[in-house]
N, CA and C atoms of all chains as a GROMACS GRO file, in nm:
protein
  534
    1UNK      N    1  -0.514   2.374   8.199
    1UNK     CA    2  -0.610   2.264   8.188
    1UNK      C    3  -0.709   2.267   8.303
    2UNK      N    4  -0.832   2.271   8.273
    2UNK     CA    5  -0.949   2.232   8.386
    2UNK      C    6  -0.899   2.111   8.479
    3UNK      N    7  -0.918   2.136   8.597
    3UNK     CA    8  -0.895   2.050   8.680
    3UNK      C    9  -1.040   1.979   8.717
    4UNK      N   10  -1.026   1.791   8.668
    4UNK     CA   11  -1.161   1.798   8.739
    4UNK      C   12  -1.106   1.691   8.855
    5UNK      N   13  -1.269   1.692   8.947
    5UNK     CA   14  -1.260   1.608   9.044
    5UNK      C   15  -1.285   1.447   9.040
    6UNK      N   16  -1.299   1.386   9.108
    6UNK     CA   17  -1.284   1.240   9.132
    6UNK      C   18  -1.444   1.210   9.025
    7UNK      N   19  -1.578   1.260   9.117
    7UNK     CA   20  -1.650   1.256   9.044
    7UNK      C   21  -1.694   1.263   8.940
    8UNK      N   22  -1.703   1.374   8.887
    8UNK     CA   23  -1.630   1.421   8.772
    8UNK      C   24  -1.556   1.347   8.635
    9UNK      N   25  -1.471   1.320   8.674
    9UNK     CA   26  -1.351   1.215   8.593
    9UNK      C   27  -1.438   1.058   8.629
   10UNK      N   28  -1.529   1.026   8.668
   10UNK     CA   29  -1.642   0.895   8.626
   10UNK      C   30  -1.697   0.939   8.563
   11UNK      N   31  -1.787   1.022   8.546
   11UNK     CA   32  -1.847   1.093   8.470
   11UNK      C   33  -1.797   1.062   8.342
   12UNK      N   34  -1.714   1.165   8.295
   12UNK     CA   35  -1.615   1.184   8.182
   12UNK      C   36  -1.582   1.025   8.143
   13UNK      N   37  -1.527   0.900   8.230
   13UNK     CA   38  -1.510   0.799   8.157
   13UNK      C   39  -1.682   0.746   8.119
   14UNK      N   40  -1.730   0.716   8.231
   14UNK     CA   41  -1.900   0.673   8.146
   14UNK      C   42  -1.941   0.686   8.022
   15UNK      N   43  -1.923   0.853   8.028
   15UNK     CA   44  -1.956   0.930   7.906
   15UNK      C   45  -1.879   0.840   7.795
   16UNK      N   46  -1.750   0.820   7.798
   16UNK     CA   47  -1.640   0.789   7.718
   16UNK      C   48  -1.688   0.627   7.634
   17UNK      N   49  -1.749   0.585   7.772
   17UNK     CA   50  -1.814   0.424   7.739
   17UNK      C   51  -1.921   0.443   7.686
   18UNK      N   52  -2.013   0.548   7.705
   18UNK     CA   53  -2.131   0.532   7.634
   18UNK      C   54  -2.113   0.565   7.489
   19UNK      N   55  -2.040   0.681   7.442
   19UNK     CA   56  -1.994   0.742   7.342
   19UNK      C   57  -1.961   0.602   7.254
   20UNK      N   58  -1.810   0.553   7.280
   20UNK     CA   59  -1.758   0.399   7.242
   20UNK      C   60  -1.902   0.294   7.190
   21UNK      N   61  -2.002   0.267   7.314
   21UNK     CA   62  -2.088   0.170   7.274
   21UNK      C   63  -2.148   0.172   7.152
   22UNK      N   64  -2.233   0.349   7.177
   22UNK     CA   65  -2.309   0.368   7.029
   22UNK      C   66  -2.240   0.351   6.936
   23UNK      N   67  -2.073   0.413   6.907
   23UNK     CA   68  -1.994   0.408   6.800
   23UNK      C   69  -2.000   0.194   6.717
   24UNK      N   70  -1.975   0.130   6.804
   24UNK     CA   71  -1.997   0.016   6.840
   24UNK      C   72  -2.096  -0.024   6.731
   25UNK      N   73  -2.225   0.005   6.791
   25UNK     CA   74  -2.334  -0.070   6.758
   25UNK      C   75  -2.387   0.044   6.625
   26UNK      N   76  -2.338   0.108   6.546
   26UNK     CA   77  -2.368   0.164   6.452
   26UNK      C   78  -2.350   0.065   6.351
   27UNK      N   79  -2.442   0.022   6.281
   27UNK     CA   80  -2.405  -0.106   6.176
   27UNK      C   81  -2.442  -0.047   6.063
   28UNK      N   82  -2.381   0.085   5.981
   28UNK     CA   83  -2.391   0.180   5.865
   28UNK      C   84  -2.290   0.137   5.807
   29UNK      N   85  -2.322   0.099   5.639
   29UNK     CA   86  -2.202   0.086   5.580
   29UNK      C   87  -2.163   0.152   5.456
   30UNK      N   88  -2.083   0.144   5.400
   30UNK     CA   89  -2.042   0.215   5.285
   30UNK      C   90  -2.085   0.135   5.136
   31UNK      N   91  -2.132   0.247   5.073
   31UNK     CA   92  -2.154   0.217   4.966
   31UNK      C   93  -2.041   0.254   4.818
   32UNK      N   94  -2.082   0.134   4.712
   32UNK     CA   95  -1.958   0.138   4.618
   32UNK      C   96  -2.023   0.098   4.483
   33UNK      N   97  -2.009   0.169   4.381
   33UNK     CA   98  -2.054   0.171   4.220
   33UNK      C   99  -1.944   0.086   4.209
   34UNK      N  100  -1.998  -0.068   4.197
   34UNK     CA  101  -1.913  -0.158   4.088
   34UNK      C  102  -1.895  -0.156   3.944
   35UNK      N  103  -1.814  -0.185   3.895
   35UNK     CA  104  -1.817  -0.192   3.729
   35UNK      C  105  -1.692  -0.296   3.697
   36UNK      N  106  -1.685  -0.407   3.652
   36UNK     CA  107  -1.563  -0.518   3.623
   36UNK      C  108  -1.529  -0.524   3.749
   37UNK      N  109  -1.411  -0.476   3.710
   37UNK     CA  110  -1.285  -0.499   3.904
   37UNK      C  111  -1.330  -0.412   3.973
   38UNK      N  112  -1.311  -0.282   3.912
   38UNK     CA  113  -1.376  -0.143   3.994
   38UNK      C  114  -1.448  -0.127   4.089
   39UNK      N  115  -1.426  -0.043   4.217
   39UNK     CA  116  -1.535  -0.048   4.320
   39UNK      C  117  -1.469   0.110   4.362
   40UNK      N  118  -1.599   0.220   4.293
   40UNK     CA  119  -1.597   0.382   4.340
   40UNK      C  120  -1.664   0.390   4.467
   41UNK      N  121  -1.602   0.447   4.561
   41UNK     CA  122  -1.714   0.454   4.670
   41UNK      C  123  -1.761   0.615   4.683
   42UNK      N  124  -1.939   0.584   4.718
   42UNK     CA  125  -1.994   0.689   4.630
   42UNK      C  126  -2.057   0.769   4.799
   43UNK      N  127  -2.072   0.631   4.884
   43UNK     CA  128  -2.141   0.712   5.006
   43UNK      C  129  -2.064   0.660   5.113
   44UNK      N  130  -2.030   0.709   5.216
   44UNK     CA  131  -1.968   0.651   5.354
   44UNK      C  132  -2.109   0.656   5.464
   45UNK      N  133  -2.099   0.606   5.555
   45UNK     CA  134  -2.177   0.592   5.662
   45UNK      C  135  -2.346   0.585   5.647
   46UNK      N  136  -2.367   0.478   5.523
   46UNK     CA  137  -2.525   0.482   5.447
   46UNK      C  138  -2.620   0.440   5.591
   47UNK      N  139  -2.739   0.477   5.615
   47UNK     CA  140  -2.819   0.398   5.711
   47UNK      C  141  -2.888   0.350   5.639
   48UNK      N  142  -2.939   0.458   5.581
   48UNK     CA  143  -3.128   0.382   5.464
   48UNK      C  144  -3.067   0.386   5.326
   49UNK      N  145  -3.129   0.273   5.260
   49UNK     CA  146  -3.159   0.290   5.121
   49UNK      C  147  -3.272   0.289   5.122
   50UNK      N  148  -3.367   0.348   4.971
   50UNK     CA  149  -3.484   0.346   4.975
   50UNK      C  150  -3.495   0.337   4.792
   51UNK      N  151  -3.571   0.262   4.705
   51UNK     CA  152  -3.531   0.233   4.577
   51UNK      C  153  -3.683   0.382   4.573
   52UNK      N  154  -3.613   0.492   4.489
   52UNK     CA  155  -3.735   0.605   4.398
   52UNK      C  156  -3.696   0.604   4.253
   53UNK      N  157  -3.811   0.588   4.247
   53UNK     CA  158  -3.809   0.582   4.055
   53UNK      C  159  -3.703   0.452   3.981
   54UNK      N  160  -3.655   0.596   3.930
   54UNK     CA  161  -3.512   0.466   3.883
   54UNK      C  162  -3.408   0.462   3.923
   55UNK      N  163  -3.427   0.513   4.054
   55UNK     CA  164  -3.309   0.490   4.134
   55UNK      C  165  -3.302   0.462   4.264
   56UNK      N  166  -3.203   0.508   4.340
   56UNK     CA  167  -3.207   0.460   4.482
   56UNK      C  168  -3.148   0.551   4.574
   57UNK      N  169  -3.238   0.635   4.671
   57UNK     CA  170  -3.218   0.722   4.754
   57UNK      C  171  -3.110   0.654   4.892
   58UNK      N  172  -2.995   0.727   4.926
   58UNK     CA  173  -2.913   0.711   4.965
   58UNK      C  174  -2.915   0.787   5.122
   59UNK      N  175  -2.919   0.773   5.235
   59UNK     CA  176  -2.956   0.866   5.310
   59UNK      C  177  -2.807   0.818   5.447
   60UNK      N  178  -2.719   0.886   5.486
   60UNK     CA  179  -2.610   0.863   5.590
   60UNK      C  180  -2.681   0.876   5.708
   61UNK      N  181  -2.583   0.863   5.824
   61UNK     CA  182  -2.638   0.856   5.948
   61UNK      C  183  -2.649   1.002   6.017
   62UNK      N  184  -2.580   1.105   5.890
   62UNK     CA  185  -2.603   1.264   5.965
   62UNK      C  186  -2.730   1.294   5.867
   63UNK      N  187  -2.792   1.236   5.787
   63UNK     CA  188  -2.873   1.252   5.726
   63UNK      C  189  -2.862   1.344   5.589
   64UNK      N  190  -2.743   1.314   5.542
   64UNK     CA  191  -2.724   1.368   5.407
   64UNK      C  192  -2.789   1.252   5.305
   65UNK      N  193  -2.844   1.319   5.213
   65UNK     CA  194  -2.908   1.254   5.131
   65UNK      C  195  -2.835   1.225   4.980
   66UNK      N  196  -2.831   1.155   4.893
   66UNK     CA  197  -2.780   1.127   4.762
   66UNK      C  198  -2.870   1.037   4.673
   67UNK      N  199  -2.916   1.089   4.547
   67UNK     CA  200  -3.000   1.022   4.475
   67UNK      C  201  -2.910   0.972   4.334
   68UNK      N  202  -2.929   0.865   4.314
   68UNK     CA  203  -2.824   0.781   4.247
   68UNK      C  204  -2.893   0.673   4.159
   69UNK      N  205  -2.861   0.699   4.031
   69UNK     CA  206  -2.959   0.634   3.932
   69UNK      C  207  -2.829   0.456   3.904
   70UNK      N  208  -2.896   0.368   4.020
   70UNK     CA  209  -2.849   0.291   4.023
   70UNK      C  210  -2.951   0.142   4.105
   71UNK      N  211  -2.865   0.037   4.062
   71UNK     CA  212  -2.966  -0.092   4.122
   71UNK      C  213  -2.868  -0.138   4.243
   72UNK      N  214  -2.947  -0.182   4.345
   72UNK     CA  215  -2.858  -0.289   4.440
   72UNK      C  216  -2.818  -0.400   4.370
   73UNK      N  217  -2.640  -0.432   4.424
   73UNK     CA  218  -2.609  -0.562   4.308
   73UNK      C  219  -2.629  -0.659   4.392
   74UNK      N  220  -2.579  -0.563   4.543
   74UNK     CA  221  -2.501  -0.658   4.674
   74UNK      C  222  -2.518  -0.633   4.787
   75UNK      N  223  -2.603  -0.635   4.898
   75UNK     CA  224  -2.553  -0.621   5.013
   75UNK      C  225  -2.455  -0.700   5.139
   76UNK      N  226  -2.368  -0.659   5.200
   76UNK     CA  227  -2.282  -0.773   5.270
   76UNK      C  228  -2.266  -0.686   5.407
   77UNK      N  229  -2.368  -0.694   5.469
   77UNK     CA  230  -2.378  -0.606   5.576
   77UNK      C  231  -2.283  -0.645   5.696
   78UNK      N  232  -2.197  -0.807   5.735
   78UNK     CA  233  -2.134  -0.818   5.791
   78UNK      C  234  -2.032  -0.699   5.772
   79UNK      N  235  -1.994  -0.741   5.624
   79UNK     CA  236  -1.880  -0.649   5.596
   79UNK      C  237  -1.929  -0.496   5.560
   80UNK      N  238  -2.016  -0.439   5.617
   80UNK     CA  239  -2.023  -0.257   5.601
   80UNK      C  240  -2.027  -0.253   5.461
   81UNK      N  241  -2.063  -0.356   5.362
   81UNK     CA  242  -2.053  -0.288   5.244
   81UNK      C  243  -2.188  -0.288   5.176
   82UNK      N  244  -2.212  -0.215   5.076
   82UNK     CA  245  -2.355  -0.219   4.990
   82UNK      C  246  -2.283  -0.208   4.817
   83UNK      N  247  -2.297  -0.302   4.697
   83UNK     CA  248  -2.329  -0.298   4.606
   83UNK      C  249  -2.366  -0.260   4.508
   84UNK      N  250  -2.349  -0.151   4.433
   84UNK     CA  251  -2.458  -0.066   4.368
   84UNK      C  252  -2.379  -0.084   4.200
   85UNK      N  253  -2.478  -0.147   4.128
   85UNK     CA  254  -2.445  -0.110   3.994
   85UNK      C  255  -2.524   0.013   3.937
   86UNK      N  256  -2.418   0.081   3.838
   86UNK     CA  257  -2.506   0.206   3.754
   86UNK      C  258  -2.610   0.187   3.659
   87UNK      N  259  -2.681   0.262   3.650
   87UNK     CA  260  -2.810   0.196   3.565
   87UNK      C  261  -2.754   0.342   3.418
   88UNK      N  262  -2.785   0.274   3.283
   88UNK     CA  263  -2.766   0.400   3.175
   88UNK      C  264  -2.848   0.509   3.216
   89UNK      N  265  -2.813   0.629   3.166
   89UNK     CA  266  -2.894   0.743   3.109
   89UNK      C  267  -3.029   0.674   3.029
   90UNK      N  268  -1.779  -3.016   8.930
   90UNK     CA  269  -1.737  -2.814   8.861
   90UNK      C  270  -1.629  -2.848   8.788
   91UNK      N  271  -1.559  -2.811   8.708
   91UNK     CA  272  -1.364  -2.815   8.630
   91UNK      C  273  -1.345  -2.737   8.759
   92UNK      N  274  -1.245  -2.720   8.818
   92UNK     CA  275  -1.160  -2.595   8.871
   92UNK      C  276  -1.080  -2.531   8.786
   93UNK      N  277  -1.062  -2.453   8.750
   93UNK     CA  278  -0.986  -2.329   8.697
   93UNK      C  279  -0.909  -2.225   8.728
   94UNK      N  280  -0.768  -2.241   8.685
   94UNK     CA  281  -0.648  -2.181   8.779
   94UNK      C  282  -0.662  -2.038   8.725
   95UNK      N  283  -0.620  -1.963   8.791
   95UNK     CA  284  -0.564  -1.793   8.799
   95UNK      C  285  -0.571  -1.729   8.637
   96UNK      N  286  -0.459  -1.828   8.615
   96UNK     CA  287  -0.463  -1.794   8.414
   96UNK      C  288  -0.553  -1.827   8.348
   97UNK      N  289  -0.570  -1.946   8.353
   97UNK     CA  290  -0.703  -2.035   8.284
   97UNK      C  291  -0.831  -1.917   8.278
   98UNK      N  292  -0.861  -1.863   8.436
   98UNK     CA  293  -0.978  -1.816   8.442
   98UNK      C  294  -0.962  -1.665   8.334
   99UNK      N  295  -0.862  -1.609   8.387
   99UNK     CA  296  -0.804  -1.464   8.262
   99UNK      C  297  -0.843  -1.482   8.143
  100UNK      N  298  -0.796  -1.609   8.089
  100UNK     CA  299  -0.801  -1.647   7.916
  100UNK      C  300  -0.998  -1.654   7.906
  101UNK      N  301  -1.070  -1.736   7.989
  101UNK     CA  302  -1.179  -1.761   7.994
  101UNK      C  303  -1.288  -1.611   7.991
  102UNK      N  304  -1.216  -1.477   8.045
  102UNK     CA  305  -1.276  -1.377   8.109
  102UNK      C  306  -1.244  -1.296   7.965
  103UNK      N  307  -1.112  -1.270   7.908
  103UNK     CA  308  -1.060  -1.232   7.809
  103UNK      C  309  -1.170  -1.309   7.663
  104UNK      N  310  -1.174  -1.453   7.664
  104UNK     CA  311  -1.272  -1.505   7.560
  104UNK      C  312  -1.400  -1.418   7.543
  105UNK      N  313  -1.471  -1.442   7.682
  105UNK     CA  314  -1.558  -1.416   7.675
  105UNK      C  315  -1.622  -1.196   7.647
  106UNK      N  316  -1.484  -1.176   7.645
  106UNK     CA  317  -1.475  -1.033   7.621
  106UNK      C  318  -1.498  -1.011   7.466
  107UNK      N  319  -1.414  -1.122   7.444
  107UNK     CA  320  -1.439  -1.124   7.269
  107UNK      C  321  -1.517  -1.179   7.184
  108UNK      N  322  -1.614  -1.293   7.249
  108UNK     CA  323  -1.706  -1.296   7.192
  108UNK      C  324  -1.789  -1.190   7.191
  109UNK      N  325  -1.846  -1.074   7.303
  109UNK     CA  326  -1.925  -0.953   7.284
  109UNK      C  327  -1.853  -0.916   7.227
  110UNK      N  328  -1.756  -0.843   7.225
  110UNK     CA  329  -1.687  -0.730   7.079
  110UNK      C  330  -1.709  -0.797   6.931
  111UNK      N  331  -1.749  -0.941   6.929
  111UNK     CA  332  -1.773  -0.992   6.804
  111UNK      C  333  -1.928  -0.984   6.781
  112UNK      N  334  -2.006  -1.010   6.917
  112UNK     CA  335  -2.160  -1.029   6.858
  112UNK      C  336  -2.207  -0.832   6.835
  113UNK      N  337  -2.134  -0.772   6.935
  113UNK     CA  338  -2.151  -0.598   6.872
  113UNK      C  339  -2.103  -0.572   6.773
  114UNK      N  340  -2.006  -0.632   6.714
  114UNK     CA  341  -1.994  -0.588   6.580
  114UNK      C  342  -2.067  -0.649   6.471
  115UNK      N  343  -2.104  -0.720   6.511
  115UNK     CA  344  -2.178  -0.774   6.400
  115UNK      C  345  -2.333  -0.688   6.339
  116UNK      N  346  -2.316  -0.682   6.211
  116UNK     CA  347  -2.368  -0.561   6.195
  116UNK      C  348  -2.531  -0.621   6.059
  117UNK      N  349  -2.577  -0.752   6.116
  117UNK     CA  350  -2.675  -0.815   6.029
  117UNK      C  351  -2.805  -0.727   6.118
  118UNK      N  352  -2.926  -0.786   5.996
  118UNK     CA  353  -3.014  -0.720   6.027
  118UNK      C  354  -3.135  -0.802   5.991
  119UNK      N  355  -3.268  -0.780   6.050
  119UNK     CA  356  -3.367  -0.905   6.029
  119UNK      C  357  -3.470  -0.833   5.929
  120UNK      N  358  -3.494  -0.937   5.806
  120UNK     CA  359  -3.585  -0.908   5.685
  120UNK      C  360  -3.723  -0.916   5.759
  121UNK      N  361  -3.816  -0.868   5.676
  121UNK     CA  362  -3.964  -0.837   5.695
  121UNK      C  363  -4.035  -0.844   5.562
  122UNK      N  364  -4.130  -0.851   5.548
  122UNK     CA  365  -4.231  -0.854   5.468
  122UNK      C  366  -4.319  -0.772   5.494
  123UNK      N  367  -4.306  -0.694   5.429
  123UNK     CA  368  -4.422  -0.515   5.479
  123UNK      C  369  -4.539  -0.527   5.424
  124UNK      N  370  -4.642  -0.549   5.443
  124UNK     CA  371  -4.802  -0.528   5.348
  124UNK      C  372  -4.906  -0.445   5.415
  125UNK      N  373  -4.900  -0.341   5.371
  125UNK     CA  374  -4.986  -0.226   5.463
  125UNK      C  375  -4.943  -0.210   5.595
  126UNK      N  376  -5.008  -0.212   5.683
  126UNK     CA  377  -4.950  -0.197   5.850
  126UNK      C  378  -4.876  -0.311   5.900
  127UNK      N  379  -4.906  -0.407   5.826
  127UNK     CA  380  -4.835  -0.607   5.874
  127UNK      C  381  -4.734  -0.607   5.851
  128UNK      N  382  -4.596  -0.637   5.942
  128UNK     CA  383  -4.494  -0.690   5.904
  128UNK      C  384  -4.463  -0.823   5.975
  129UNK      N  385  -4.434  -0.907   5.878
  129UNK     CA  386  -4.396  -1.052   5.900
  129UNK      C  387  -4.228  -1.060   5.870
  130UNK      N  388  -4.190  -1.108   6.008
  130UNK     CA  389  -4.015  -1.126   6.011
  130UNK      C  390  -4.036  -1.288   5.922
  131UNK      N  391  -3.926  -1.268   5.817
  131UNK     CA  392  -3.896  -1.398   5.730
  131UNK      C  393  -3.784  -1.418   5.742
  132UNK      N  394  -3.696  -1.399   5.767
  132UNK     CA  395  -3.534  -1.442   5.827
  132UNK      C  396  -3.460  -1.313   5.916
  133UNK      N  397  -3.392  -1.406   6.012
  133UNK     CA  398  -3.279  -1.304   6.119
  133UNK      C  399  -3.151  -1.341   6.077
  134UNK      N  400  -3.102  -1.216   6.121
  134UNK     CA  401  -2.932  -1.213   6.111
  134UNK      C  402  -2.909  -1.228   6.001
  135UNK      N  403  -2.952  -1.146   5.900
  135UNK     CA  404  -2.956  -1.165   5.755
  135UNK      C  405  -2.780  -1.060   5.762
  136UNK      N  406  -2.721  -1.142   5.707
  136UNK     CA  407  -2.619  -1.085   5.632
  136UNK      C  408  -2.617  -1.049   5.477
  137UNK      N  409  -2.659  -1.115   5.379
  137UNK     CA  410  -2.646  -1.097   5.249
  137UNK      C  411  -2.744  -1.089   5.188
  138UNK      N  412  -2.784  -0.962   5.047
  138UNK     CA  413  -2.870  -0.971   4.990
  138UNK      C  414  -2.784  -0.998   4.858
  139UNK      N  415  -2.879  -1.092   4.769
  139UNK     CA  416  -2.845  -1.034   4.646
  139UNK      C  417  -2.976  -1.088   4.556
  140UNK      N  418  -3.001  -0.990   4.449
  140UNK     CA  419  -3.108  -0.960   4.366
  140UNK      C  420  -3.085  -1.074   4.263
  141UNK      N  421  -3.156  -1.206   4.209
  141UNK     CA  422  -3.156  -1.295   4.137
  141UNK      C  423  -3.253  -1.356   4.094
  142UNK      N  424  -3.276  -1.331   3.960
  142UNK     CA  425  -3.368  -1.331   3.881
  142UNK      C  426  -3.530  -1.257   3.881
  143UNK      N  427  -3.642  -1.328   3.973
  143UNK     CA  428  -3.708  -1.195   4.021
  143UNK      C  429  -3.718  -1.190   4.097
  144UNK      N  430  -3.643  -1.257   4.214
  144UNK     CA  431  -3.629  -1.212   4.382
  144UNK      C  432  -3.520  -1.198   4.403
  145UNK      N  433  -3.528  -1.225   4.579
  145UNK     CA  434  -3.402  -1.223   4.638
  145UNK      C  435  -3.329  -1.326   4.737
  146UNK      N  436  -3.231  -1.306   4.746
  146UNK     CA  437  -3.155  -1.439   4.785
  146UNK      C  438  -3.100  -1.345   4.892
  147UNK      N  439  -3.134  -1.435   5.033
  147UNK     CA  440  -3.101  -1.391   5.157
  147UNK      C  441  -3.013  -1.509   5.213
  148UNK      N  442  -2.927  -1.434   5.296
  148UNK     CA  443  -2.827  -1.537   5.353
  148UNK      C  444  -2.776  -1.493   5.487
  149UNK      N  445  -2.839  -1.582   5.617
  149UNK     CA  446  -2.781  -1.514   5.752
  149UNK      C  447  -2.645  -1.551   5.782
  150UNK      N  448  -2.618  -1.490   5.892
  150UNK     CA  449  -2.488  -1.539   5.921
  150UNK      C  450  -2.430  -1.641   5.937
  151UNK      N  451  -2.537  -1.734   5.929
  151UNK     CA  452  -2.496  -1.908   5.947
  151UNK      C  453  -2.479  -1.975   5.807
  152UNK      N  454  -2.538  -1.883   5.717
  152UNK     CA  455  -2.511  -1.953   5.615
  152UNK      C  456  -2.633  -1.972   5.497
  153UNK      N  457  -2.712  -1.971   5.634
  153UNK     CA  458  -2.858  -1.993   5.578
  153UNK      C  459  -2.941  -1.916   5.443
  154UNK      N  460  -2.976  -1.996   5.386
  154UNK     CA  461  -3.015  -1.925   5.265
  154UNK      C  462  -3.140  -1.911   5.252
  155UNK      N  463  -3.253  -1.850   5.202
  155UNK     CA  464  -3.340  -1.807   5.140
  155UNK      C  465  -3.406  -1.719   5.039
  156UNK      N  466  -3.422  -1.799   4.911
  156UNK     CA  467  -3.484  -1.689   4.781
  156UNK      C  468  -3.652  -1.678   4.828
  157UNK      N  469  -3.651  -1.540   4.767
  157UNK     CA  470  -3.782  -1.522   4.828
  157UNK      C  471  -3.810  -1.397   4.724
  158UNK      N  472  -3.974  -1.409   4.667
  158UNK     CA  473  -4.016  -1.314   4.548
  158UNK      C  474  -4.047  -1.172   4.591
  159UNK      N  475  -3.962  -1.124   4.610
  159UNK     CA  476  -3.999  -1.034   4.678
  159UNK      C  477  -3.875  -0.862   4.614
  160UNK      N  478  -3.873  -0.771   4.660
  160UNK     CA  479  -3.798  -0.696   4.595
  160UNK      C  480  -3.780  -0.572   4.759
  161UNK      N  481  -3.653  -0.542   4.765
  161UNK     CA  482  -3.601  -0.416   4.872
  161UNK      C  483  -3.740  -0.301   4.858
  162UNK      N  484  -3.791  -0.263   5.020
  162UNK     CA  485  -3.828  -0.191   4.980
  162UNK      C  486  -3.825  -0.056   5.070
  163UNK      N  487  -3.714  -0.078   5.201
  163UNK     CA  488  -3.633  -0.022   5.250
  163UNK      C  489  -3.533  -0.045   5.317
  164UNK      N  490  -3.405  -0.020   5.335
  164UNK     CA  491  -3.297  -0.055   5.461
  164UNK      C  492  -3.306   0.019   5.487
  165UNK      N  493  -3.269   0.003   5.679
  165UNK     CA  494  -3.278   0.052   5.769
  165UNK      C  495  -3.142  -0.028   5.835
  166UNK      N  496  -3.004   0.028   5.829
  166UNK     CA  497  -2.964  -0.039   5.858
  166UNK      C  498  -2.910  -0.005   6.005
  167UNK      N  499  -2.906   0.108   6.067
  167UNK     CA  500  -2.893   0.150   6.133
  167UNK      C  501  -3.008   0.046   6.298
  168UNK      N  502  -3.090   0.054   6.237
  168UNK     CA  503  -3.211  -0.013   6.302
  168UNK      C  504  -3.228  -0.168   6.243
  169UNK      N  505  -3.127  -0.202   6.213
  169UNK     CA  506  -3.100  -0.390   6.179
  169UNK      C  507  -3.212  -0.445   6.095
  170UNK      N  508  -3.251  -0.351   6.034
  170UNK     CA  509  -3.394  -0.412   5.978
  170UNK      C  510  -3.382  -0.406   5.779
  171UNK      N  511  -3.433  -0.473   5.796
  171UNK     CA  512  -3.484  -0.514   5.608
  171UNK      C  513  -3.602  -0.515   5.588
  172UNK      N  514  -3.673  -0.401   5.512
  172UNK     CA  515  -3.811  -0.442   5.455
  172UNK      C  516  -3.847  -0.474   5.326
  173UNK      N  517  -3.892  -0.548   5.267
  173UNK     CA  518  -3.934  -0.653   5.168
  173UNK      C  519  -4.076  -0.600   5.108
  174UNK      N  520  -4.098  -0.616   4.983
  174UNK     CA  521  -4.213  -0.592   4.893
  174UNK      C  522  -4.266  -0.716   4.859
  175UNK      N  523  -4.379  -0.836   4.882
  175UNK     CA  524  -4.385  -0.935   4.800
  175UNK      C  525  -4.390  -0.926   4.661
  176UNK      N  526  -4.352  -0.997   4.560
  176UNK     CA  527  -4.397  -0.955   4.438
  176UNK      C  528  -4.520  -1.085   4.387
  177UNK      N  529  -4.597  -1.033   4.297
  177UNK     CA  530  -4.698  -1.130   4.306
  177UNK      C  531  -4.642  -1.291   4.189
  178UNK      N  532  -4.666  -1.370   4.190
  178UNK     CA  533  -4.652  -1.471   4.170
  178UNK      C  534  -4.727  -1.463   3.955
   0.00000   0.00000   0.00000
């Protein structure tokens, strides 16, 4: 194991706190295709929605994208969650 | 002043630890009204959307409600923000 020094090992916790904070203050939530009781979850860690065409562009916080022919039913952003009913073919 | 014993003050130091771990988690975000370059903030600490009839029904964390004609026209949730489309009357 690397040995570190005094300095060093503040460092490493700071880091540890700053890391923690952002994790913290990330307010991304998951998204879920309702239907009756049902709740599919279709995206984890959503930042943006953006409504295109007839649907609604889905974009995470690593920036993966998902296009999803669906309407917002719900947002409940306390609770990390987003709403999405399916729209037909 | 109250004076405040040894424990008392712990529980007081400990509270107040948890109210920040509650206001950082809290993960609301403030609506806007976008019209070309203008954005007008129309409610904070919006926790809830939901789509009803031809607007939307906003609800902050207090409870507070507001329908407003208007339609999503991006989250940003990452960046606490809601932007809004008016719709015309």
């Amino acid at each position: 194991m690397h040995n570190v020094g005094a300095k060093e090992r503040i460092e490493l916790v700071r880091g540890n706190r700053n890391v923690d904070r952002k994790v913290n203050n990330m307010c991304e939530a998951n998204a879920y295709i309702r239907s009756g009781q049902q709740e599919e979850l279709i995206l984890e860690n959503v930042d943006r929605i953006i409504p295109v065409g007839d649907g609604l562009l889905l974009e995470d916080i690593f920036g993966h994208r998902k296009h999803i022919k669906a309407r917002i039913q719900e947002l409940s952003l306390v609770d990390h969650k987003i709403y999405l009913e399916k729209l037909e073919d």
